[in-house]
C-alpha positions in Angstrom: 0.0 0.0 0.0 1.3 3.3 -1.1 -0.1 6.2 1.5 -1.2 8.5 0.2 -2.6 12.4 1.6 -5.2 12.4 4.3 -4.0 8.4 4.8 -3.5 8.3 8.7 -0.9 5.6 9.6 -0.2 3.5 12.7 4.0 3.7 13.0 5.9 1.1 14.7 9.2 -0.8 14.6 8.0 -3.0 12.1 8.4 0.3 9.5 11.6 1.1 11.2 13.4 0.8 14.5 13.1 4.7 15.5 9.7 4.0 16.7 10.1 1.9 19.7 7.8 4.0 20.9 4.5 3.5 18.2 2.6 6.9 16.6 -0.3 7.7 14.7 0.9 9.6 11.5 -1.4 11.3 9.0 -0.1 11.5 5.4 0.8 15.4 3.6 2.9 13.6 0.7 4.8 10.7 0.1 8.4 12.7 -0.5 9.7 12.0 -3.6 13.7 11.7 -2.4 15.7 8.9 -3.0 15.6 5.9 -1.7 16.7 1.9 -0.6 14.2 -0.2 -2.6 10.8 -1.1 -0.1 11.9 2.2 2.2 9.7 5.7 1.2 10.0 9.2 3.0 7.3 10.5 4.1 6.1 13.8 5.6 2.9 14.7 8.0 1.8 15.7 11.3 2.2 12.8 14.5 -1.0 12.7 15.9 -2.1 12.7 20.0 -4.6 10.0 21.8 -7.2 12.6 20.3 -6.7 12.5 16.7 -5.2 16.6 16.9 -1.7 17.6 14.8 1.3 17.9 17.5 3.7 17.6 15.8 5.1 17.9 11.7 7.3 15.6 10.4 9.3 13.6 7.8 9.8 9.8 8.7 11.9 7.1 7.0 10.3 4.2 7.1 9.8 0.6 5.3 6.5 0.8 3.2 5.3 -2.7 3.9 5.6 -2.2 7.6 3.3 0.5 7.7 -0.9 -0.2 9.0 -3.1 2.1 7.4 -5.9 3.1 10.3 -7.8 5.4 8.5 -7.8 6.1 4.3 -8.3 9.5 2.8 -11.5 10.6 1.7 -12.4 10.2 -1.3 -12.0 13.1 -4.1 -14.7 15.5 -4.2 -16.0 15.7 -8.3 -15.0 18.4 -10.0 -18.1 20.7 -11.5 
């Protein structure tokens, strides 16, 4: 699964061993920097117990050791 924006993401050591300590991320963009194959940058805000923004920023992590929690809405139509 490739995250994309609005994706909101539950971070543990199984995406990389930084985060002993497991967050909730939600998605701005996956950052398009280079890369080990399987590994992606990613930048967004860490998320509290509540769901609220605390903190921005860019993790390094393995893509298939990531657990989507909640998927972006979907596109509004354009009119």
């Amino acid at each position: 699964m490739l995250p994309r924006s609005g994706d909101v993401l539950h971070v543990t050591r199984a995406a990389s061993v930084q985060f002993l300590r497991p967050i909730m991320f939600r998605v701005i963009r996956v950052l398009d920097w280079p890369t080990y194959d399987g590994w992606l940058w990613l930048d967004g805000y860490e998320l509290n117990a509540a769901g609220d923004a605390v903190n921005r920023r860019s993790i390094y992590v393995q893509q298939s050791g990531l657990r989507q929690v909640q998927a972006a809405p979907a596109p509004r139509p354009h009119t």
